[in-house]
Backbone as a ProteinNet text record, in pm:
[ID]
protein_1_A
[PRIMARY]
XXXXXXXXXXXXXXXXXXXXXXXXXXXXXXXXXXXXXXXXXXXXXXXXXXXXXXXXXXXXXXXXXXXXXXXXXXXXXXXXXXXXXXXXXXXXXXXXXXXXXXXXXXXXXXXXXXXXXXXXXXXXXXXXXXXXXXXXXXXXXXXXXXXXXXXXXXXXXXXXXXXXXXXXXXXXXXXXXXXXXXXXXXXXXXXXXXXXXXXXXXXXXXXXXXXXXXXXXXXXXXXXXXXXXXXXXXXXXXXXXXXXXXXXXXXXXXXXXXXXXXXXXXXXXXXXXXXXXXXXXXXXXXXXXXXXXXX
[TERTIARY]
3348.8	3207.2	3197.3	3152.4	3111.4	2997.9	2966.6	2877.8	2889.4	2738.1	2730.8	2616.8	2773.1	2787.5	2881.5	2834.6	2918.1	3005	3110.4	3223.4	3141.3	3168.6	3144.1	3108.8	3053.9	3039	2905.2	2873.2	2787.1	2770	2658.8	2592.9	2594.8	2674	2609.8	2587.4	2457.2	2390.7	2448.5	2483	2557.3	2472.8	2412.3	2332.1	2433.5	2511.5	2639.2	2567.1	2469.6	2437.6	2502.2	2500.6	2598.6	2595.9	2488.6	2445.2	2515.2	2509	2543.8	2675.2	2756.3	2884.8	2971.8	2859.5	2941.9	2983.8	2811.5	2830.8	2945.9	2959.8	3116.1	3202.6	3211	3388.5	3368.9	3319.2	3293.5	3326.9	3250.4	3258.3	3364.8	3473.9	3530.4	3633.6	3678.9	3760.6	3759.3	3679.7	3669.3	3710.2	3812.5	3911.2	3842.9	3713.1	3657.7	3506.7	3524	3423	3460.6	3349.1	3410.1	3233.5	3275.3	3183	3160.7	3079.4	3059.3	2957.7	3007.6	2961.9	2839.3	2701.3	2583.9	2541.3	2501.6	2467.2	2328.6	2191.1	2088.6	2124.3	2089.4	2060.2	1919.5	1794.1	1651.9	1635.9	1709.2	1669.8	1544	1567	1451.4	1492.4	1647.6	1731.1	1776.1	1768	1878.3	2085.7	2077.2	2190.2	2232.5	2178.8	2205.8	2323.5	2408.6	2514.3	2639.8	2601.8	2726	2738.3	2611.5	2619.7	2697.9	2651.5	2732.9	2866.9	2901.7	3065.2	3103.8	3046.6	3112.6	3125.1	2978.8	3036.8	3116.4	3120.9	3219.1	3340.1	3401.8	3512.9	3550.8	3451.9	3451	3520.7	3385.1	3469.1	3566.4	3652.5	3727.9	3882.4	3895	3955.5	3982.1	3851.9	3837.1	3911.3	3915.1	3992	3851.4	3700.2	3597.2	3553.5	3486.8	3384.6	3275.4	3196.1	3116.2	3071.2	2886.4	2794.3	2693.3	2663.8	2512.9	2405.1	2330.3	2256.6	2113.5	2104.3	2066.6	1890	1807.5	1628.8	1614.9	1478.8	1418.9	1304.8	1295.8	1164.3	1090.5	1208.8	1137.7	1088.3	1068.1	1030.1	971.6	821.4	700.3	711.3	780.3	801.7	752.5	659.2	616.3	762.1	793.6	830.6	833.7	707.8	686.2	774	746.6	867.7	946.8	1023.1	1143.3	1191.6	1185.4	1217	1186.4	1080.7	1044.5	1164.5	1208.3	1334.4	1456.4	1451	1591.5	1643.6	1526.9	1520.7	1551.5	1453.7	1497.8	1649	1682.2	1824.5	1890.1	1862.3	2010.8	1982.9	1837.6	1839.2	1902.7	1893.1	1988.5	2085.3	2173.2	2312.8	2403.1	2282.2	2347.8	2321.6	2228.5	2218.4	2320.9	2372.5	2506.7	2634.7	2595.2	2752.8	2763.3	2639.5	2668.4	2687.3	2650.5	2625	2531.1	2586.1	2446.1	2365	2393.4	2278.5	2317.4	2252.3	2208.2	2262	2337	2353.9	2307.3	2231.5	2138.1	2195.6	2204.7	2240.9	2144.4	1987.1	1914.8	1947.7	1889.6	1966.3	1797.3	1807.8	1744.1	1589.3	1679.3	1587.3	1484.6	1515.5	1439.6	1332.3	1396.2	1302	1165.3	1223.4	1094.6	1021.3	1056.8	1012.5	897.6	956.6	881.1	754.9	799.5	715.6	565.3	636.5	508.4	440.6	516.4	466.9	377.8	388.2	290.8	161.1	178.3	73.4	-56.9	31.7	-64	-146.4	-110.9	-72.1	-212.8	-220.4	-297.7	-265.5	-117.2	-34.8	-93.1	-147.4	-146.4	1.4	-38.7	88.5	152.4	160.9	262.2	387.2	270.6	389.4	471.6	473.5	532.8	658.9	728.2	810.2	807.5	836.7	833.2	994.4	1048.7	1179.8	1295.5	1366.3	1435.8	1519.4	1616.1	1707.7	1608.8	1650	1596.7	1689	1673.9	1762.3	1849.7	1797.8	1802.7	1900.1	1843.5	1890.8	1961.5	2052.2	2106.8	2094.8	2058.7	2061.9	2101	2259.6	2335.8	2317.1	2242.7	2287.3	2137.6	2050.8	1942	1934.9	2044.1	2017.4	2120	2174.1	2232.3	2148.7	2114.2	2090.4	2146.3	2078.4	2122.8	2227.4	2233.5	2329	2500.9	2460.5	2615.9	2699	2586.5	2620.8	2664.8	2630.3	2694.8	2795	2850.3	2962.8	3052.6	3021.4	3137.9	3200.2	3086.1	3146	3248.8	3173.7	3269.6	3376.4	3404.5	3551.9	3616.2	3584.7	3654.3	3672.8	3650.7	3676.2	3618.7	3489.6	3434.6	3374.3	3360	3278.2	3109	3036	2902.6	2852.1	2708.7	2605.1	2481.1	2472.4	2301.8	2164.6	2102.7	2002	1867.7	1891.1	1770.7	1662.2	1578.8	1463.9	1398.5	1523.4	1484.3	1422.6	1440.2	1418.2	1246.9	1234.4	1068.8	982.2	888.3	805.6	655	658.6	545.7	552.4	691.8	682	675.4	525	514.8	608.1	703.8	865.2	925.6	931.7	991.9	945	789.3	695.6	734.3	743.3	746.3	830	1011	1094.7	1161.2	1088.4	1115.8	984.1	897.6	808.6	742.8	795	715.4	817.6	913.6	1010.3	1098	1137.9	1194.6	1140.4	1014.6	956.2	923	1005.6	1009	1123.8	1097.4	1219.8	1276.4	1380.9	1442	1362.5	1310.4	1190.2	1097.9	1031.7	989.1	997.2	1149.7	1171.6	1234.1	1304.6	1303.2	1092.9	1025.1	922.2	853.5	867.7	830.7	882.7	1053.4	1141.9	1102.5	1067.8	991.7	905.5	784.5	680.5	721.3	791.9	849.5	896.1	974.9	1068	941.8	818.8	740	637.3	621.4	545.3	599.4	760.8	806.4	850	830.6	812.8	673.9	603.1	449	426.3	499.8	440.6	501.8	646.6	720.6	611	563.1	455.4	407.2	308.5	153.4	214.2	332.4	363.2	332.3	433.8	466.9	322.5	215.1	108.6	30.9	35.9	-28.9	-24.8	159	231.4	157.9	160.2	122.4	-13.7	-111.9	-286	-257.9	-141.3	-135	-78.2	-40.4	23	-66.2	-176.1	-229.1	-363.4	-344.7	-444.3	-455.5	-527.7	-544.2	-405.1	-383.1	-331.9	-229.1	-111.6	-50.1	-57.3	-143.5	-203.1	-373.7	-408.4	-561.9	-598.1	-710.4	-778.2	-912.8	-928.7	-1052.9	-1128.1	-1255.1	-1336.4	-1414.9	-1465.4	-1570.6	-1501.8	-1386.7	-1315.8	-1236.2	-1257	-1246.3	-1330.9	-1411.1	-1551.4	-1578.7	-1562.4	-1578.6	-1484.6	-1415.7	-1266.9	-1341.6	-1323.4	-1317.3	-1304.7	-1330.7	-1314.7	-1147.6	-1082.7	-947.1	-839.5	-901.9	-815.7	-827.7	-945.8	-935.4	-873.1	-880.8	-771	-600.2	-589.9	-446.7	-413	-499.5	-473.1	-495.4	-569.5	-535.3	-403.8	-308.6	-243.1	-123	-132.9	33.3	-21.2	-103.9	-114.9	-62.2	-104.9	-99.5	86.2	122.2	264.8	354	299.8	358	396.6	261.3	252.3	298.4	303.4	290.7	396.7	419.2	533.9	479.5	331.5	229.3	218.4	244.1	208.2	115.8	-23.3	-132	-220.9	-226.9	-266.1	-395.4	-467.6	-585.6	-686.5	-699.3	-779.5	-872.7	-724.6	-733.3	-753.5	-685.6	-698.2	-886.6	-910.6	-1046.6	-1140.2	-1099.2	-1177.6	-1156	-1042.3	-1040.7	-1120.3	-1085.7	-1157.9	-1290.9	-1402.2	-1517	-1545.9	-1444	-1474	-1473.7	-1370.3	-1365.3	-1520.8	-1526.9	-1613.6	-1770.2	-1814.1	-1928.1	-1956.2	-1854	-1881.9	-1888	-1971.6	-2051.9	-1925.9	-1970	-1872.2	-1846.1	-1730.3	-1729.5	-1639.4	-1664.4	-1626.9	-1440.4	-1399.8	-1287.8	-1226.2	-1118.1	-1095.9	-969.1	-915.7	-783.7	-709.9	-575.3	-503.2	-380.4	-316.7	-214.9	-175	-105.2	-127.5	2.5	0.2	29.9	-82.9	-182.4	-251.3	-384.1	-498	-643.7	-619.9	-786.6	-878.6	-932.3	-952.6	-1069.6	-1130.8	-1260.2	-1387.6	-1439.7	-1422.1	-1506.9	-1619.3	-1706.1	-1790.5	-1719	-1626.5	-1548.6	-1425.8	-1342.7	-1239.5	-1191	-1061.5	-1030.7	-915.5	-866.1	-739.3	-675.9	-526.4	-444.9	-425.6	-468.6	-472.5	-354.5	-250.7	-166.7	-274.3	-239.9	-287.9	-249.9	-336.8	-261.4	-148	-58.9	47.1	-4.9
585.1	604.5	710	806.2	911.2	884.4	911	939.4	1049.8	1075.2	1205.6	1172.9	1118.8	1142.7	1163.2	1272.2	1310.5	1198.4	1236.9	1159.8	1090.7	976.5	887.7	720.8	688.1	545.6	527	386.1	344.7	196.5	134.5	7.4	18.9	-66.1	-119.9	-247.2	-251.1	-377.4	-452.2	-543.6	-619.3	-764.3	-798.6	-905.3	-977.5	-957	-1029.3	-1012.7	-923.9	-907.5	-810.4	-791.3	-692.6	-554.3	-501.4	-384.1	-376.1	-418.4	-361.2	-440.4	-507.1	-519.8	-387.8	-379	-210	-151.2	-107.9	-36.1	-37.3	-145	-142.5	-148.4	-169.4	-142.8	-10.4	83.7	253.4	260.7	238.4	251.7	287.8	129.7	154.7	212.4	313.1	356.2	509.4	511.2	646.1	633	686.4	690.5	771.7	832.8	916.9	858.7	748.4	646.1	516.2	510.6	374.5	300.6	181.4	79.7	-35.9	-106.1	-200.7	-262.3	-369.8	-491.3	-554	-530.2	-634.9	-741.9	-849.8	-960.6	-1009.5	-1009.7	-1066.3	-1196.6	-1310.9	-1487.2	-1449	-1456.5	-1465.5	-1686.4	-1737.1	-1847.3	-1901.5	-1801.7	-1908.6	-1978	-1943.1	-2044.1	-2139.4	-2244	-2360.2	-2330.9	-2245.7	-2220.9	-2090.2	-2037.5	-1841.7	-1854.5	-1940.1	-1940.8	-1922.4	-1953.4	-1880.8	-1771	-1697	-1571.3	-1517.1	-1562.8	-1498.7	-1539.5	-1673.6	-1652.5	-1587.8	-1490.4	-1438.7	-1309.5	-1257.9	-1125.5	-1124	-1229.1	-1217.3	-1214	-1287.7	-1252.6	-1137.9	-1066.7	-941.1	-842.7	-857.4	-730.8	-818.2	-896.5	-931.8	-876.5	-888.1	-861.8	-664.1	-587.4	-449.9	-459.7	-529.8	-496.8	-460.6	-512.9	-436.4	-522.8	-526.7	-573.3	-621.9	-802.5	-818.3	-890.3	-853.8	-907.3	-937.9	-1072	-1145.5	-1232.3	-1245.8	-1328.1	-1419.6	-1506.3	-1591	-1638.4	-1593.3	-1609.7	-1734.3	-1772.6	-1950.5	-1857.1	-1734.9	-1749.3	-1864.4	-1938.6	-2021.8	-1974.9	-2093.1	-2035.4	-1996.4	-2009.5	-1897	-1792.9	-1733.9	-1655.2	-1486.8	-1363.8	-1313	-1177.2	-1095	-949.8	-872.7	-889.2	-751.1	-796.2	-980.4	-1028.6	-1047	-1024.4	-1051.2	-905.3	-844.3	-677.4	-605.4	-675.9	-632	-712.5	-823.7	-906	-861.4	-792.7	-767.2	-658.4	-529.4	-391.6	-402.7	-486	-496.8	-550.9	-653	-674.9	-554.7	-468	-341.9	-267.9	-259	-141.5	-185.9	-338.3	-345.8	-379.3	-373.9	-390.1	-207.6	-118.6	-14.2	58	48.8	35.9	-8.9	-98.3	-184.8	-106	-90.7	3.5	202	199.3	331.3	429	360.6	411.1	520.2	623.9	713.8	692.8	617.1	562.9	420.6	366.6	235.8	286	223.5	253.8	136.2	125.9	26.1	49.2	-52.9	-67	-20.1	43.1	58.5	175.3	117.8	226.2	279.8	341.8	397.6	324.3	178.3	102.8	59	59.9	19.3	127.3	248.3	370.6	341.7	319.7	297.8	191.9	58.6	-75.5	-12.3	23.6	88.4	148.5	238.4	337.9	294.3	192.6	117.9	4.2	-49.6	-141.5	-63.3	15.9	92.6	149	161.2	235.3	114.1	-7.4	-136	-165	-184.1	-186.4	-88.6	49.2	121	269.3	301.6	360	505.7	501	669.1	769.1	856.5	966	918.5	862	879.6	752.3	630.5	532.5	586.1	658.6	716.5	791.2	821.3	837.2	812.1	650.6	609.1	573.7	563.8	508.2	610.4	713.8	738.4	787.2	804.4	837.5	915	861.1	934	963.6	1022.2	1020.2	874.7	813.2	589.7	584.2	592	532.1	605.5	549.3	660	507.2	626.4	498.4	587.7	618.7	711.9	686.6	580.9	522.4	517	559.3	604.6	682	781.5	791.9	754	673.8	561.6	405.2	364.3	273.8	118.7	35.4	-61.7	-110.8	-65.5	-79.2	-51.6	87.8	165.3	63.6	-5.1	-72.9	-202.2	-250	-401.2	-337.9	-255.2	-172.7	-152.8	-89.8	-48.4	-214.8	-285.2	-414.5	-503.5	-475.8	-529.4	-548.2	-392.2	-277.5	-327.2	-344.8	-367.9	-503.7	-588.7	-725.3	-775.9	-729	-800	-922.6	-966.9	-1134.8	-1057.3	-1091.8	-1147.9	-1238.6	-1304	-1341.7	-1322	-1381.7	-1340	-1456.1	-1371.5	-1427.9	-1527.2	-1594.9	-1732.8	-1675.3	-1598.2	-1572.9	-1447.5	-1398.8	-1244.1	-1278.8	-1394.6	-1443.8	-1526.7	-1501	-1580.8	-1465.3	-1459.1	-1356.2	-1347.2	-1486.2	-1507.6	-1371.2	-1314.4	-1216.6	-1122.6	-998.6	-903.7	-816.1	-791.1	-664.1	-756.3	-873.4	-975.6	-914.4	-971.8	-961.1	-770.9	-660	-549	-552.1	-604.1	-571.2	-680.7	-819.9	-839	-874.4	-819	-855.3	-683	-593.4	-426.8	-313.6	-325.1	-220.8	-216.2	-379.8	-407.4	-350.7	-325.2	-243.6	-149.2	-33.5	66	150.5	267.8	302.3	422.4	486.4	546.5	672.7	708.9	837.7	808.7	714.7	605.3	640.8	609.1	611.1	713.9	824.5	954.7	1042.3	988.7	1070.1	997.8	891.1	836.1	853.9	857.4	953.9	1080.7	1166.2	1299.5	1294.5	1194.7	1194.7	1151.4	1112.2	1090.7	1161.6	1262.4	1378.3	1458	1487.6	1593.7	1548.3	1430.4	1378.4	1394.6	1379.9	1395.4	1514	1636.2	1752.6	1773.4	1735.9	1783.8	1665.7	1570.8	1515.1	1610.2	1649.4	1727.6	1799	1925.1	2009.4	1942.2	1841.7	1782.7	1763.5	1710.9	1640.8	1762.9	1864.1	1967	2016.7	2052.2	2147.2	2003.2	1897.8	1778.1	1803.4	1762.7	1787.5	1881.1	2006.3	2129.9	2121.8	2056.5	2037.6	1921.4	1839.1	1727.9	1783.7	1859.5	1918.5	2031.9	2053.4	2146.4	2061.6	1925.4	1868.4	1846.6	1801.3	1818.7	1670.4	1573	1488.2	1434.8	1398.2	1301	1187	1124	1017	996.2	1125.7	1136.3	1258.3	1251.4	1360.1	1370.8	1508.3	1567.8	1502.5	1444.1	1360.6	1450.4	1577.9	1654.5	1675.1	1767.7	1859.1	1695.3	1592.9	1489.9	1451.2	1453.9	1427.9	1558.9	1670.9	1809.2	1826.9	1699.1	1726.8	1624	1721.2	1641.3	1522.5	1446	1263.9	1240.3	1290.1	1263.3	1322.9	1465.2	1541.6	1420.9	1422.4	1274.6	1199.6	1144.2	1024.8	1026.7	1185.9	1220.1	1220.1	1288.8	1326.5	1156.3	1069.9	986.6	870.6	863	840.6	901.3	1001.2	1079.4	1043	1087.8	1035.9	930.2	832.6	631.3	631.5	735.6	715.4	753	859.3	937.9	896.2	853.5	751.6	624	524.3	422.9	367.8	449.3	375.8	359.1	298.8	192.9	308.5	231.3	297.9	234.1	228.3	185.4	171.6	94.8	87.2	166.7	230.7	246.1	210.5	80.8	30.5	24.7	9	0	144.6	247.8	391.5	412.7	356.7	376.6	317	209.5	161.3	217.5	306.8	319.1	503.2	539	672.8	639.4	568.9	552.8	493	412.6	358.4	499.7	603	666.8	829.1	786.8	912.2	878.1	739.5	678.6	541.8	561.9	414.9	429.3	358.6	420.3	421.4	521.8	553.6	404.8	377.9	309.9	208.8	216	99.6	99.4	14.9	26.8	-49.5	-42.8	-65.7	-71.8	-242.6	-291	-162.2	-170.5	-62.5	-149.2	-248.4	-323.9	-446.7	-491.7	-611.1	-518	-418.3	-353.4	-271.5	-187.1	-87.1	-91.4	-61.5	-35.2	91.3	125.2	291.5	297.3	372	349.3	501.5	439.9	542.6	606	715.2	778.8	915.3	926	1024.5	1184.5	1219.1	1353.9	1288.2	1171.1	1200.3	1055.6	1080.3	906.9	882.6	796.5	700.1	607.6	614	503.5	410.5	310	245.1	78	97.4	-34.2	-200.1	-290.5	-413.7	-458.2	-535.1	-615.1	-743.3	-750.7	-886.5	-977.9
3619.3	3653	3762.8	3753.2	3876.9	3932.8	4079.8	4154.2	4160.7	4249.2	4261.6	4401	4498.9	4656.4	4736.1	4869.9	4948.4	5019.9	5084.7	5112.8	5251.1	5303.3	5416.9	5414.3	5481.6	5555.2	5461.8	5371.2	5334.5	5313.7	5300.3	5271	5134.7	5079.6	4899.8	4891.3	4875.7	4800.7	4688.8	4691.3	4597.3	4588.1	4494.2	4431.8	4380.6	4311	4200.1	4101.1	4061.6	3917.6	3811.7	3730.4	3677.7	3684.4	3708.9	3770	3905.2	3996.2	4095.7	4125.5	4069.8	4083.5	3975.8	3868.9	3836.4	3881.6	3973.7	4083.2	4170.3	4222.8	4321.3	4302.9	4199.1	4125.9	4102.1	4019.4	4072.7	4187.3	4275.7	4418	4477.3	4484.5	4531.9	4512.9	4418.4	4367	4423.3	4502.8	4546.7	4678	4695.4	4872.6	4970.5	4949	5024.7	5084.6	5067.2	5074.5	5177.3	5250	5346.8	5312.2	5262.3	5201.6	5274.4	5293.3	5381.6	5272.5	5206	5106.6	5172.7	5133.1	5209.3	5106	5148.9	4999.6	5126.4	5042.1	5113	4972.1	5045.5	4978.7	5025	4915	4971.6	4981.2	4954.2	4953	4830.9	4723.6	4632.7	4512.1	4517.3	4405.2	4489.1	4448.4	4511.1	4473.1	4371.6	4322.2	4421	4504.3	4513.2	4609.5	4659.9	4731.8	4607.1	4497.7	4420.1	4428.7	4366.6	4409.9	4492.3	4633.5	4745.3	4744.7	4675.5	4697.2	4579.7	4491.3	4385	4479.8	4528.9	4630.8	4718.3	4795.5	4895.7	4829.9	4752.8	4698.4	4642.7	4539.8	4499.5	4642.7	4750.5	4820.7	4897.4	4902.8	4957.2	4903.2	4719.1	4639.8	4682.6	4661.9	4671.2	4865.1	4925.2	5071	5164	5132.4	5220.1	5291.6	5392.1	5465	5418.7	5435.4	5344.4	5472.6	5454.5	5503.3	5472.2	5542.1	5419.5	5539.3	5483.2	5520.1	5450.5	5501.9	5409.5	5442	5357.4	5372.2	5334.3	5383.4	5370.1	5280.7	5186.3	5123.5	5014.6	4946.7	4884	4737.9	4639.6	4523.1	4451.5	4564.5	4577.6	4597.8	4649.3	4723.4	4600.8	4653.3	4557.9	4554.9	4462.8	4450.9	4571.6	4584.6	4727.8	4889.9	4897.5	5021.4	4994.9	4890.6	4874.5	4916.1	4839.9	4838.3	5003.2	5057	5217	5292.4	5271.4	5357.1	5319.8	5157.3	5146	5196	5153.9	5297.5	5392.7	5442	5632.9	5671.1	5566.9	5620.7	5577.5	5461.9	5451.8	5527.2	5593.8	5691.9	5855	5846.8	6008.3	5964.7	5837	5857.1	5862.9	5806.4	5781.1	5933.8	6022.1	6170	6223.2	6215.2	6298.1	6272.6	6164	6054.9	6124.7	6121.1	6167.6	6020.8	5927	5782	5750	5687.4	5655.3	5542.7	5460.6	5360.7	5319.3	5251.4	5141.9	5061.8	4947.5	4820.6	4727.9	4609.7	4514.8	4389.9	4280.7	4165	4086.7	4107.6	4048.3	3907.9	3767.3	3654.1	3621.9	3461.6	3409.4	3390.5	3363.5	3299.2	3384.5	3526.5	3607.7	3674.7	3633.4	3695	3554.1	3400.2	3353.1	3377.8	3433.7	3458	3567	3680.5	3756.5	3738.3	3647.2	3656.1	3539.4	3426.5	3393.2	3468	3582.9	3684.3	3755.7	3827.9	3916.7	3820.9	3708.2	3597.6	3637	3531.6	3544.5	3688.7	3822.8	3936.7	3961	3898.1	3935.9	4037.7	4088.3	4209	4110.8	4028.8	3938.1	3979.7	3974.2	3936.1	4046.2	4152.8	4280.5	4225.8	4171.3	4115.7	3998.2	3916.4	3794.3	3846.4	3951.5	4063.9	4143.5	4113.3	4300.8	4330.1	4194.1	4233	4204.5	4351.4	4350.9	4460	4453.6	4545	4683.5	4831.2	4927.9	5058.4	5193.3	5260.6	5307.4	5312.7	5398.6	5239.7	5111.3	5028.6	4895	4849.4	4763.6	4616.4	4526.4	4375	4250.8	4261.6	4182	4076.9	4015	3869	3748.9	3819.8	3825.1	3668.8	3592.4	3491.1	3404.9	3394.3	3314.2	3255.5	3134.6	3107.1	3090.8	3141	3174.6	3060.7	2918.1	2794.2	2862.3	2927.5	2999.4	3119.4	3205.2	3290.9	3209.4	3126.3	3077	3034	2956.7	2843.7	2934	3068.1	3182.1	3189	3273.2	3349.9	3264.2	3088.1	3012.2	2967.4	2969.1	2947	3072.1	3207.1	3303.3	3347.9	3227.4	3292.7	3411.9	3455.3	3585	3547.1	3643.7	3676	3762.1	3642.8	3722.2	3714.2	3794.2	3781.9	3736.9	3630.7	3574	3681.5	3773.6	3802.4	3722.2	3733.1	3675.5	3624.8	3756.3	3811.1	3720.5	3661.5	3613.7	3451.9	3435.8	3301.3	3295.9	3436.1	3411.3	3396.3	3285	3322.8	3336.4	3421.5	3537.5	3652.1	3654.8	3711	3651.8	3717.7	3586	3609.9	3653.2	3665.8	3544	3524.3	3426.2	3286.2	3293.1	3172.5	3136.9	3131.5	3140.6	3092.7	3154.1	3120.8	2975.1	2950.9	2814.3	2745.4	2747.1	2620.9	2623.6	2726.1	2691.9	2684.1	2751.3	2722.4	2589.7	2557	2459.1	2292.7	2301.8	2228.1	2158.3	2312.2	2285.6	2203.4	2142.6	2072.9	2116.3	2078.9	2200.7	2195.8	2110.2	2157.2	2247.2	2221.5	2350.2	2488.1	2523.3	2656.5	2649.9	2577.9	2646.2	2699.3	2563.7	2618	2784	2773	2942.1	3052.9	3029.7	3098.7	3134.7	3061.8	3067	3144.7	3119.1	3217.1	3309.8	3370.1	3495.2	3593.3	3537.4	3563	3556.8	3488.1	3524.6	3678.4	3691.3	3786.6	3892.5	3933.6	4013.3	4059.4	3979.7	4038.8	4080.8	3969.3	4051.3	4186.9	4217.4	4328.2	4467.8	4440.5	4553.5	4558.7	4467.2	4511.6	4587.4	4528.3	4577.8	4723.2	4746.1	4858.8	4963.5	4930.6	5019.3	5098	4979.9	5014.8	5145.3	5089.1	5134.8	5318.1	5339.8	5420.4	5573.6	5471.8	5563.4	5535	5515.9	5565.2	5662.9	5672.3	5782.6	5880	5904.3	6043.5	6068.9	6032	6079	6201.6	6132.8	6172.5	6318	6425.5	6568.8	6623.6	6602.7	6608	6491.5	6558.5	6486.9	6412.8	6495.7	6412.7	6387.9	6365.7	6335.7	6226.1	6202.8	6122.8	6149.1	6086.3	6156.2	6048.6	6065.5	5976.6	5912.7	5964	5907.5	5837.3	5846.2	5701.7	5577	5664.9	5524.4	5456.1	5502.3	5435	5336.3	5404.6	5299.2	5179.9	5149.7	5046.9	4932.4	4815.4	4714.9	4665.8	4627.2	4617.9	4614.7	4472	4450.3	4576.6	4584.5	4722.3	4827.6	4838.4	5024.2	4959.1	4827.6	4826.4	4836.1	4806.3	4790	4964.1	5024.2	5181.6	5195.9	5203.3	5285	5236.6	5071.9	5101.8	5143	5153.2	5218.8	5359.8	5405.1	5573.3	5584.5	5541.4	5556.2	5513.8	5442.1	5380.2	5512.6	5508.1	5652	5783.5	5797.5	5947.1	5968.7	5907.2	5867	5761.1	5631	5548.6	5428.1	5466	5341.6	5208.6	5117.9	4999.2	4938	4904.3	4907.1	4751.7	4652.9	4566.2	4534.4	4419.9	4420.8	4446.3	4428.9	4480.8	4640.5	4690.2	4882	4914.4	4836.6	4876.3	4866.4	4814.2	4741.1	4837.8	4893.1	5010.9	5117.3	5168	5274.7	5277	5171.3	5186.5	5147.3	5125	5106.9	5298.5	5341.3	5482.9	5547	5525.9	5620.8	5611.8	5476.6	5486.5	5492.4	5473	5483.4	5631.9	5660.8	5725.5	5903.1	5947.9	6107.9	6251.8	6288	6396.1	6489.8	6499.6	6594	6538.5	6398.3	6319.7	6267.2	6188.3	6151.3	6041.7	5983.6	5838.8	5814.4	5787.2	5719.9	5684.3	5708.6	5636.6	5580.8	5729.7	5638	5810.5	5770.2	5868.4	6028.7	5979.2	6104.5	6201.7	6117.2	6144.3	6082.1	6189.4	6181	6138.3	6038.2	6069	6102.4	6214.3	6350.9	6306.2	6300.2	6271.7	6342.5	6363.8	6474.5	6441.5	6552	6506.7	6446.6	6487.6	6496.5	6383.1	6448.4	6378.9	6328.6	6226.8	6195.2	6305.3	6316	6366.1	6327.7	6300.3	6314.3	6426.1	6427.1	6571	6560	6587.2	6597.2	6591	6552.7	6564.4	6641	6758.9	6868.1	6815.4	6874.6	6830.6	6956.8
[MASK]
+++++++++++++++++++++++++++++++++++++++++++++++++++++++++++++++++++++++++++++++++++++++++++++++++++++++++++++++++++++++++++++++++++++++++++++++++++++++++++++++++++++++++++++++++++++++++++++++++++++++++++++++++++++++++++++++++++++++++++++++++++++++++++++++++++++++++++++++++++++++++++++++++++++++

């Protein structure tokens, strides 16, 4: 299996699913690589400590360093906190490590899962590439289909775990991936593939030009309200989510984008408007603001 990354110190995510124990058997086969094994337990199987002793053993076997830790989310628990707890732990273990990126098992199949999740969802062209490789995170496997990843693990005699959870599809990443992708035929997902690969060039554009109207602006964390108000409906919506992306992180559904640029271009000075349970939009006569939430 090749990557196609430079030599150094990294975090790989290891679930014990078969995807990303592929992944590390690739991995570690590359001597130009120093790996540091992370396993998040979210706590919503009563079973997920196998898991972790299948990883820990895995990199124990490969000679690596394995670190985990273990969440109380529970079996409510929705997609979006799981994925926010499992981040935050790879981002302070790869902090501790002194690691220059994350590495993720994510394949082909999941860039289309994605990219019809965000459709439904409403994210328009920005979700249709939302999932790929960035500086924090590297996801080499990205154009390989999840078919290649069972065929490798198979050929190589690995041991995984198939997750419970991935089989309910009360969750719609679930529902997508067996009652809508399964559907498709392979012209199918090369032509959605395509649209993907074209979106994600036109978003670099969009991004870039975006970019340089935000740094022209008077403040870091503000904008001039007159010249937002003078922007086109879709343009203010594009400018206010790269701002909110920018500043902040939030990647913001249509919906909320939609409220917040109607708050910001109609709504009375003084006033202000949900952005996310970190950050206000503070309304002002001249200009908008990001304003922190008190803790």
């Amino acid at each position: 299996m090749d990557f196609d990354l430079p030599a150094g110190s990294y975090v790989v995510a290891v679930s014990g699913g078969v995807d990303s124990i592929a992944l590390l058997h690739g991995l570690e086969q590359r001597p130009d690589l120093r790996l540091v094994v992370a396993h998040y337990d979210h706590g919503i199987r009563p079973d997920s400590m196998i898991d972790r002793r299948l990883v820990q053993l895995t990199a124990k076997r490969y000679g690596l360093p394995f670190v985990y830790e273990k969440g109380r989310l529970g079996p409510r628990a929705s997609e979006a906190a799981a994925r926010a707890a499992r981040y935050g732990f790879l981002h302070k273990v790869r902090q501790a490590s002194g690691a220059r990126a994350i590495i993720t098992a994510h394949h082909q199949d999941d860039v289309l899962e994605t990219a019809v999740l965000n459709l439904l969802r409403g994210t328009g062209r920005r979700g249709l590439s939302s999932l790929k490789s960035l500086d924090g995170i590297k996801r080499p496997l990205l154009h390989l289909p999840k078919k290649e990843l069972l065929r490798y693990a198979t050929e190589q005699g690995l041991d995984w775990r198939e997750d419970s959870t991935n089989a309910d599809v009360r969750y719609l990443r679930n529902h997508i991936r067996h009652n809508l992708l399964p559907r498709f035929a392979d012209a199918d997902r090369e032509a959605l593939l395509a649209i993907v690969a074209r979106a994600a060039e036109q978003n670099a554009l969009l991004r870039e030009q975006l970019t340089n109207y935000l740094h022209v602006q008077p403040g870091t964390h503000q904008l001039n309200r007159h010249d937002f108000i003078a922007l086109p409906h879709l343009v203010a919506r594009d400018v206010m989510a790269e701002w909110l992306l920018l500043r902040t992180g939030t990647e913001l559904n249509r919906l909320m984008l939609e409220r917040l640029v109607a708050a910001a271009k109609t709504g009375r000075s003084g006033t202000r408007a949900d952005v996310d349970k970190h950050y206000w939009l503070r309304i002002g006569r001249d200009d908008l603001a990001l304003t922190a939430r008190e803790r």
